[in-house]
C-alpha positions in Angstrom: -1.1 5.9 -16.2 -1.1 9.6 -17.4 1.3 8.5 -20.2 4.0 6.9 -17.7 5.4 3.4 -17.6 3.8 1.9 -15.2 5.6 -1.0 -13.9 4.0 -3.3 -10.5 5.6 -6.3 -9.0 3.8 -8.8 -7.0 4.2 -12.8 -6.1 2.0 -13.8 -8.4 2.7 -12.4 -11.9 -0.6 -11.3 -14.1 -1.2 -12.8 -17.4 0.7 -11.1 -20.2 -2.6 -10.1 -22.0 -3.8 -8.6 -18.7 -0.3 -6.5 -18.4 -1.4 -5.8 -22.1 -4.8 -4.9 -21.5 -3.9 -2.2 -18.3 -0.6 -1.2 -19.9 1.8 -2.3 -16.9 5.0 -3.8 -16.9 6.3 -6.7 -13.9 9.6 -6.1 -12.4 11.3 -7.6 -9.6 11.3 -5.1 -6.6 15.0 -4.4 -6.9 14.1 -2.7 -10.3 10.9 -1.4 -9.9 12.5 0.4 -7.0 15.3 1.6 -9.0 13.6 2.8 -11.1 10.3 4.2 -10.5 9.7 7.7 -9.9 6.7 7.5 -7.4 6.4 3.7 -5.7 3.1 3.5 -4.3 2.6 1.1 -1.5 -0.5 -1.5 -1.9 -0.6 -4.6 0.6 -1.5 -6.3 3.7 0.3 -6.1 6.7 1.8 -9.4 7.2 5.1 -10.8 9.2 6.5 -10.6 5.9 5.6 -7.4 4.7 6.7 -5.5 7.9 9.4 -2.8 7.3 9.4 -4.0 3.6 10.6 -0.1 2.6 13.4 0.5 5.1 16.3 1.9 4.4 18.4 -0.7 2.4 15.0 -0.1 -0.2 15.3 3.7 0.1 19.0 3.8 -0.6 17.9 1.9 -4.1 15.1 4.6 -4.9 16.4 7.3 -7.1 17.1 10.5 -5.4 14.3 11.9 -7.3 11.6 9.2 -6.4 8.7 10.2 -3.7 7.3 7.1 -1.6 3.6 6.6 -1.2 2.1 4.3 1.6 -1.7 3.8 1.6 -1.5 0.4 2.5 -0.7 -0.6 6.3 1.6 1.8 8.3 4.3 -0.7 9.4 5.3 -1.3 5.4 7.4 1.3 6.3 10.4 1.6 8.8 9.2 5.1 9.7 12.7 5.8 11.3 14.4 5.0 7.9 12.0 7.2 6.4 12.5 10.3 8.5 16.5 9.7 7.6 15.9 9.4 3.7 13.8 12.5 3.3 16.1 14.5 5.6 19.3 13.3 3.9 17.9 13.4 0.7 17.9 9.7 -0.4 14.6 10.5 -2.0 12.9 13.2 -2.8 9.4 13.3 -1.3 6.9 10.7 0.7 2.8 11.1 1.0 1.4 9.1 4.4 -2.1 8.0 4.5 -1.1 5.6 7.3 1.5 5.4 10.3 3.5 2.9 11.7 2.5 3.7 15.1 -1.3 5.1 14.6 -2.1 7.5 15.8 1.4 8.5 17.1 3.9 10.2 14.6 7.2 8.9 13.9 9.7 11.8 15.5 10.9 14.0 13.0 7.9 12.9 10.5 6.0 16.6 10.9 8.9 19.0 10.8 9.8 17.8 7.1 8.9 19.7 4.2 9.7 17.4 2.0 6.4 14.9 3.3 2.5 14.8 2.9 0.4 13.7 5.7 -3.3 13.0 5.8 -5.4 11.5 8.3 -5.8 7.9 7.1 -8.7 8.8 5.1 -7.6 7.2 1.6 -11.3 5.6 1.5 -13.2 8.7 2.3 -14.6 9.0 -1.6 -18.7 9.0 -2.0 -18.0 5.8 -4.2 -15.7 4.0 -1.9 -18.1 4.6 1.3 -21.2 3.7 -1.3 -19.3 0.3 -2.3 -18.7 -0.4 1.4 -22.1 0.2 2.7 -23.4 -2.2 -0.2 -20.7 -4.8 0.5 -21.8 -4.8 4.5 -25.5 -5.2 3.9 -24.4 -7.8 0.8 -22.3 -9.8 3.4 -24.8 -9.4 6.3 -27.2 -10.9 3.7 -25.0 -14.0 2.9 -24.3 -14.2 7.1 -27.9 -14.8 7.5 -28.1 -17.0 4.1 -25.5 -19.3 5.9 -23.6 -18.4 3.4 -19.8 -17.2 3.0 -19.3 -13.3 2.6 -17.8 -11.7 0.1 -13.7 -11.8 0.4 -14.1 -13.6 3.6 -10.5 -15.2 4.3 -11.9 -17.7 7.4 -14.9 -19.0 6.5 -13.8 -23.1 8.1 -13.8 -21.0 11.1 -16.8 -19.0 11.1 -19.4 -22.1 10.3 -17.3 -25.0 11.9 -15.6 -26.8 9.5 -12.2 -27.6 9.6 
């Protein structure tokens, strides 16, 4: 945590001793937004996490907070976004991912104030190692008849209901 408080909200709160063990804090979103100096973005895209930053979130950021999204691109009312950072709502915003990939929110490149990469968040040497060994782990497990790893629809993909 580079000596910060790190505080994390999700729906399922950890155990205390495993807040303890990685030195994080839970807050509800209304507070961790309030008062976080960097909120970074880490979830699905789901009906209920689209547009979960918009600009009812932003207003609550401090005017000193910067935005990260590395998760899904539609977290993020872009539109609210390009507002914030221009009128100063918060400070700063670094994009890995775009609501409308690979189109560009209007306004998003002309702002100083806003890093922008090229979805590439998992380009490490260890990430693409761990990938390649998790596609030939679950490609082994396929032909095992077995489920793969993280595999959400496994009734599905063998028949069962």
């Amino acid at each position: 945590g580079f000596d910060m408080k790190v505080l994390y909200t999700s729906r399922s709160r950890m155990d205390p001793s495993q807040e303890k063990d990685l030195k994080v804090s839970f807050a509800p979103v209304d507070v961790l937004l309030r008062e976080a100096d960097f909120v970074s973005l880490h979830v699905p895209l789901t009906p209920r996490t689209r547009h979960l930053i918009g600009s009812r979130e932003l207003q609550s950021m401090k005017p000193s907070a910067c935005l990260i999204n590395t998760a899904r691109g539609a977290v993020v009312d872009e539109k609210a976004l390009v507002k914030a950072l221009r009128e100063g709502v918060i400070h700063a915003a670094g994009l890995d991912v775009y609501e409308n990939e690979p189109a560009l929110s209007p306004g998003l490149v002309e702002l100083e104030n806003v890093v922008l990469l090229p979805h590439v968040g998992s380009a490490t040497i260890e990430t693409r190692t761990r990938m390649a060994r998790m596609a030939a782990e679950n490609l082994l497990a396929g032909l095992k008849g077995e489920p793969p790893a993280n595999c959400l629809n496994w009734m599905a993909i063998n028949g069962t209901k």
